[in-house]
Every structure is written in structure tokens, then in C-alpha cells.
C-alpha positions as CSV (number, residue, x, y, z in Angstrom):
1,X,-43.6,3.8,-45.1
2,X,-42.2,7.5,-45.0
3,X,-41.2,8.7,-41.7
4,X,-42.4,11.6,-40.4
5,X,-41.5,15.3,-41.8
6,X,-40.2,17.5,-38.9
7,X,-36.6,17.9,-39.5
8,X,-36.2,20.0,-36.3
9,X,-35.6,16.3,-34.5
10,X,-32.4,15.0,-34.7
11,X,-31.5,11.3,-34.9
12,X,-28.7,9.7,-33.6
13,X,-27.1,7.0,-35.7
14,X,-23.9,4.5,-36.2
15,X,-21.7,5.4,-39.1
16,X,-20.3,2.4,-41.0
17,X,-17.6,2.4,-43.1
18,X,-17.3,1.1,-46.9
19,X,-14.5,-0.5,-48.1
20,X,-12.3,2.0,-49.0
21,X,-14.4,4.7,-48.6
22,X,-13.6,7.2,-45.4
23,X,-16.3,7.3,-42.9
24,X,-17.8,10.9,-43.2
25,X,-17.4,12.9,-39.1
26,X,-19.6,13.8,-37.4
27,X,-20.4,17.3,-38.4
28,X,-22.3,20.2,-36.7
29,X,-23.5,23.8,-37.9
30,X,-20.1,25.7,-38.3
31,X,-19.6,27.0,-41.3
32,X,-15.9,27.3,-40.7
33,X,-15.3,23.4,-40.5
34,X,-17.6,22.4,-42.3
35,X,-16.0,19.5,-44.7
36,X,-18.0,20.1,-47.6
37,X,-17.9,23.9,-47.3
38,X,-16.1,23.9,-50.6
39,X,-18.8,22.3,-52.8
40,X,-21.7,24.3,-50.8
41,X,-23.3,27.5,-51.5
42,X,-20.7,29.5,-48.9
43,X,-17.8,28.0,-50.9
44,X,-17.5,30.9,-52.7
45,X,-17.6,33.2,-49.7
46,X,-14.5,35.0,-48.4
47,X,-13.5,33.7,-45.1
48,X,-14.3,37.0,-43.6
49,X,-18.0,36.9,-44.5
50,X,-18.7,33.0,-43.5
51,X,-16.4,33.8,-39.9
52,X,-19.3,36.8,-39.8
53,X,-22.4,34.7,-39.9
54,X,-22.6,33.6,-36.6
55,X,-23.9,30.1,-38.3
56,X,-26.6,30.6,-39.0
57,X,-27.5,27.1,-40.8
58,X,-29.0,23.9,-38.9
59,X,-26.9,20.5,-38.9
60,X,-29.8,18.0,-38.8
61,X,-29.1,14.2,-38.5
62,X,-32.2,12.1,-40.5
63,X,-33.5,9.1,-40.7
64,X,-33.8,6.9,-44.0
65,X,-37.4,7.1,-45.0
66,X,-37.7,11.2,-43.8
67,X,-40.1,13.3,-46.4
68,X,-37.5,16.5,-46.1
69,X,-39.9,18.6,-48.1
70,X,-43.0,18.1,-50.3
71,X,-43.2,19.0,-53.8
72,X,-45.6,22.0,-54.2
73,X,-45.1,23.2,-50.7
74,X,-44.1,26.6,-49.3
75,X,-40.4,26.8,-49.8
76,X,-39.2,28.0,-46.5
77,X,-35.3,26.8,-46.6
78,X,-32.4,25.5,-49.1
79,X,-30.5,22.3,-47.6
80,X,-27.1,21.2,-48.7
81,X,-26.8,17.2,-48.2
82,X,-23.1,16.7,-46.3
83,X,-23.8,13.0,-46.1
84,X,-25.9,10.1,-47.6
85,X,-27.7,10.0,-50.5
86,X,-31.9,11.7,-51.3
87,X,-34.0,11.3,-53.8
88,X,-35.6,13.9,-55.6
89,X,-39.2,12.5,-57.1
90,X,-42.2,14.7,-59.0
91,X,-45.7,13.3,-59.2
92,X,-46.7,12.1,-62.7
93,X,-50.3,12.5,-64.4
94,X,-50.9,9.0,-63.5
95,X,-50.4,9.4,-59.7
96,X,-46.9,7.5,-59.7
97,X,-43.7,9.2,-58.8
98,X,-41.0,9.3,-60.8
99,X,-37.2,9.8,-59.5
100,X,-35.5,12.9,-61.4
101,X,-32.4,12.7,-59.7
102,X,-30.2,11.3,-56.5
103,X,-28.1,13.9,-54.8
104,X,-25.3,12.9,-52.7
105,X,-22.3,14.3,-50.5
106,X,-22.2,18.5,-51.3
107,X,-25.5,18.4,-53.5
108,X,-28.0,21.5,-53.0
109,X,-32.0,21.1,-52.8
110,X,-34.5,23.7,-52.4
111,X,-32.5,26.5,-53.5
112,X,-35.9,27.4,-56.1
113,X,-37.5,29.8,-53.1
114,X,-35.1,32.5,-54.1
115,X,-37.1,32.7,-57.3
116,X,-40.6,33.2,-55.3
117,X,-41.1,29.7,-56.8
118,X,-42.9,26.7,-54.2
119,X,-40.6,22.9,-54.1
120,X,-40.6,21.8,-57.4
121,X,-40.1,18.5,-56.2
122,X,-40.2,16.0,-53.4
123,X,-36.6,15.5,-51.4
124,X,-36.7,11.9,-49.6
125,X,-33.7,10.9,-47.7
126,X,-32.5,7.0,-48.8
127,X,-30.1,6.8,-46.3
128,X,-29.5,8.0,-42.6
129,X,-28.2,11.7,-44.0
130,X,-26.5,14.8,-42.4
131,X,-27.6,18.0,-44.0
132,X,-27.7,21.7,-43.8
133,X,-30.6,23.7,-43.4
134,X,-30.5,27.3,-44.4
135,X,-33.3,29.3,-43.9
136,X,-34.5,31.4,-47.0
137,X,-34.5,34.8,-45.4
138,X,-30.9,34.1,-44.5
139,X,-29.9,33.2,-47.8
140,X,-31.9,35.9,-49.1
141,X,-29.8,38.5,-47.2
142,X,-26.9,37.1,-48.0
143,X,-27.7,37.8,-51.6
144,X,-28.3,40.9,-51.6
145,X,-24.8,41.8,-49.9
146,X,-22.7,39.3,-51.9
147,X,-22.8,38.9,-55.7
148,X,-20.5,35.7,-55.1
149,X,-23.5,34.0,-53.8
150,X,-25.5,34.6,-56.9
151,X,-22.3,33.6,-59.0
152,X,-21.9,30.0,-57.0
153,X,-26.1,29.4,-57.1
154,X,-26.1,30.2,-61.0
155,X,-22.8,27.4,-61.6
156,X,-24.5,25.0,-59.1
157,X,-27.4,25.0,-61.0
158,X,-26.2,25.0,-64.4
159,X,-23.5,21.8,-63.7
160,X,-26.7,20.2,-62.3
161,X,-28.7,21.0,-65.2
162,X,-26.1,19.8,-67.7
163,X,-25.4,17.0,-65.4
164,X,-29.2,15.6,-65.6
165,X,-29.5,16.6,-69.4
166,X,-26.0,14.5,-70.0
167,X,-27.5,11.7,-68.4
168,X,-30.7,11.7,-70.2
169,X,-29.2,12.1,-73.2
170,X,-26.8,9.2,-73.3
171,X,-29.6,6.9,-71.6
172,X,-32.2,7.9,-74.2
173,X,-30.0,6.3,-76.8
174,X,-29.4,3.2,-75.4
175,X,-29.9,-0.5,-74.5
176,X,-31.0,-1.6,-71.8
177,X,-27.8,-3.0,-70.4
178,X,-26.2,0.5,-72.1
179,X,-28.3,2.0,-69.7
180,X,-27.6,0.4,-66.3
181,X,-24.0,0.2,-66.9
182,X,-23.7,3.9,-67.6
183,X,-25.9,4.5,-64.5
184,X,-23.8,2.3,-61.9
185,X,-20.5,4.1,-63.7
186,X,-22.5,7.5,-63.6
187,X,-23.7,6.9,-59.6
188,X,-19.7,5.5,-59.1
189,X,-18.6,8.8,-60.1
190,X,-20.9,10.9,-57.8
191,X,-19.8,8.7,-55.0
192,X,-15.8,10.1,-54.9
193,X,-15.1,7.3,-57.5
194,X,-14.6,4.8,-54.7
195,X,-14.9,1.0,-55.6
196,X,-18.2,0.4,-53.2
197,X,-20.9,2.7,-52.4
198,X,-24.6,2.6,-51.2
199,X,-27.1,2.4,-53.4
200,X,-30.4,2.5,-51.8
201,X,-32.9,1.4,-54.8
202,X,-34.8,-1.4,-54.6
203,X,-34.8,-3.2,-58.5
204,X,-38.1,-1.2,-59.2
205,X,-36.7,2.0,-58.7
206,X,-33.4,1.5,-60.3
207,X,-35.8,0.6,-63.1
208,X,-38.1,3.7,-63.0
209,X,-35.2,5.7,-62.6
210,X,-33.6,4.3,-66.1
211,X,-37.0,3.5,-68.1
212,X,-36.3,-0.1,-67.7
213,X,-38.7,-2.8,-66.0
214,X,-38.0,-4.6,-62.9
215,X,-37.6,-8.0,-64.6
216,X,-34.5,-6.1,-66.8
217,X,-33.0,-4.8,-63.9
218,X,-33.1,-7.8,-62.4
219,X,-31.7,-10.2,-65.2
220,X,-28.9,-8.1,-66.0
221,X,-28.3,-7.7,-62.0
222,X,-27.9,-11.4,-61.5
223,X,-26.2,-12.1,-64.7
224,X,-23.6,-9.4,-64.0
225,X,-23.0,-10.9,-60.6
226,X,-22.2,-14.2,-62.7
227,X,-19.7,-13.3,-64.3
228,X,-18.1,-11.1,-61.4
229,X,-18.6,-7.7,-62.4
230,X,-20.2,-6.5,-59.4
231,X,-21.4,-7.7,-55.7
232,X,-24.1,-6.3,-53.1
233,X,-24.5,-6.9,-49.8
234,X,-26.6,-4.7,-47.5
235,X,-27.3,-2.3,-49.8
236,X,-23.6,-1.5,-50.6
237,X,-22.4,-2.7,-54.9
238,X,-19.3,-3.0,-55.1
239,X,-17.7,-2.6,-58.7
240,X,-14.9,-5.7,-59.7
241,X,-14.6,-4.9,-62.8
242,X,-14.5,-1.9,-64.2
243,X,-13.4,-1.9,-67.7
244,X,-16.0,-5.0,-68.5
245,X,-18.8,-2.2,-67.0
246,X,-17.3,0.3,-69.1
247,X,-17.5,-2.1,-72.5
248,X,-21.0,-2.4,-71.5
249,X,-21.6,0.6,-71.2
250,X,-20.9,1.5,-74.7
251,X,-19.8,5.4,-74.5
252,X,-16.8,7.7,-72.6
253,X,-20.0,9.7,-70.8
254,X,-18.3,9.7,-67.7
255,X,-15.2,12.4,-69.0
256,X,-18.0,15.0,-68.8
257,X,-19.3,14.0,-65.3
């Protein structure tokens, strides 16, 4: 079940570290030390013009299971995700939901209420996250006074948008094993390239997510673990061997990633 949606509550939680993988800080709102700062919206910004904002952005500390926003919904805020991993999800013709995309560390939702434009989506934290909440009418403002903001909204989106269309492209031609190696190479690569990583979908949704069925998932899971190309344990894989996943996967997709 989803927790609740009021993101105004903060939740306390133990950070635990993954082998070799740095344990992200604690973080707060200010801008100024903030250790994604460079990937986010106000990385473009002169240091004159973030010192000048008075921080005006929420740090919010979620749960796992926390409905962040709702697609169709007033858009009200854009949220950049500092830590742990949220699923994006649109509701399908037939009711079910279907996964577009998993964000991670530096990743930017909600940013579509510039446009006038409702969520186009559903954002559902996976993990405990830390995020950013940036009211609209800030943003808005901030706009309007500095064309860098524009310039750093537009590249976000369009390496996003080529991002997704990359990935659909090289898993719409391939096998099913094609497709989950790419994906556990693609989702290494998004997580700082470090040898273990969360990844917070049960078989079903790693299956929705690549157009494959549970019981594929599953088989190639188990026989992978067989021959010791990958681990889990608490909902942490762990990658042994690389170049094996790589032969899987069958292409040099992740040079463009």
C-alpha cells in the first residue's frame, strides 16, 4: 500500500551504505551546499544569483511507498531527487500502470507546470529519498530574470528525452535476455557506475518495465545467479561480471548513456 501524500512531513531514516558506493549526507535546503547542485536546475546559475535566493526550496526526507504527486493533478511544484531512486508510472487504457522511467540521484520531476500543463505522470518514491521541492511561482520568477534557467530546463529535458527514446529503442529490438541485460547495465550506469546498487522492483515490475513477463524475469534472474553474474540481497544486485552482462547484452548502448 502507498503511503500517504503530504510531503510537508519529514521522515527520519538510517542511511546504509553499499559496497563501494559512498553513503549520500545528510542534506538540507541550501542551495549553496547542496551536493547535487551541479546536476540540478540552479546548476547553471551564477553563484551570485543562487547566494541571492534566500533558499527558497524544501529538503524533504520520504518514505518508500510516498505518492509525491498524482498524474493529472494541479502542478504546484518541480522536485529534484538528491537521493534514492522514484518511479514515474501513467495509467493505461486498461486501468494498469505502466512504469516510463526511474529517476535517480540529480533527476528532475514536475518541471511540466511551467508549460501551464497538469502532472503528466505519477512520481512514487521506491526507496527512503531526499528531494527538493521548488515551488512553481519561484521557478517561474526565476525564469523570467535568467535565460540560463530556460537554457539548463531545455538540456535537462532533451538528455532525458533522448535518454528514454535510447532505451526504447535498443530494447524494442531485442531478446528477452538482450533486454534485461541492457536494462541492469543501463540502471548500473545511472547509479554512478558503482558495482552494487538498489533496485527496488519486485520481478513483475522489472518485467512491465521491459515488456517481458514475470516468469522471464525470473528464469533469467535465477539462471544468471547460477552462473555468477550477479547477487541480491535486500534489495541491493550486485554486478560480478560485467563483461559476461555485456555479451548478453548484445549492443555498446551504454557509450551514449
Amino acid at each position: 500500500m502507498l503511503g500517504g501524500e503530504d510531503p510537508a512531513i519529514p521522515h527520519r531514516r538510517r542511511r546504509h551504505a553499499l559496497p563501494g558506493r559512498p553513503v549520500a549526507p545528510r542534506m538540507d535546503n541550501d542551495c549553496r551546499r547542496c551536493p547535487v547542485r551541479g546536476v540540478s536546475l540552479f546548476g547553471d546559475l551564477p553563484d551570485e544569483v543562487v547566494f541571492s535566493l534566500n533558499n527558497p526550496a524544501e529538503h524533504l526526507d520520504l518514505p518508500s511507498g510516498h505518492v509525491l504527486y498524482r498524474e493529472g493533478a494541479t502542478a504546484t511544484a518541480a522536485f529534484t531527487l538528491k537521493d534514492g531512486v522514484i518511479k514515474l508510472t501513467r495509467t493505461a487504457v486498461n486501468g494498469r500502470d505502466q512504469i516510463l522511467r526511474l529517476l535517480t540521484r540529480g533527476d528532475v520531476m514536475g518541471a511540466e507546470g511551467l508549460m501551464g500543463l497538469a502532472y503528466n505522470h505519477t512520481a512514487t518514491t521506491l526507496t527512503p529519498v531526499q528531494i527538493c521541492r521548488l515551488p512553481l511561482p519561484v521557478l517561474k520568477q526565476l525564469q523570467a530574470e535568467h535565460a540560463t534557467l530556460n537554457h539548463a530546463l531545455l538540456a535537462r529535458w532533451a538528455l532525458a528525452l533522448q535518454q528514454v527514446e535510447n532505451l526504447a529503442l535498443e530494447l524494442g529490438t531485442k531478446k528477452a535476455s538482450e533486454r534485461l541485460a541492457t536494462f541492469l547495465l543501463y540502471w548500473r550506469a545511472k547509479n554512478g557506475h558503482y558495482p552494487s546498487m538498489p533496485l527496488p522492483l519486485s520481478r513483475t515490475e522489472t518485467g512491465e518495465l521491459l515488456g517481458l513477463t514475470v516468469e522471464t524475469v525470473s528464469r533469467f534472474f535465477a539462471d544468471w545467479k547460477r552462473r555468477g553474474y550477479l547477487s541480491e540481497k535486500a534489495g541491493i544486485i550486485h554486478l560480478h561480471n560485467l563483461e559476461a552482462l555485456e555479451n548478453l547484452s548484445g549492443s555498446e548502448f551504454l557509450s551514449r548513456i
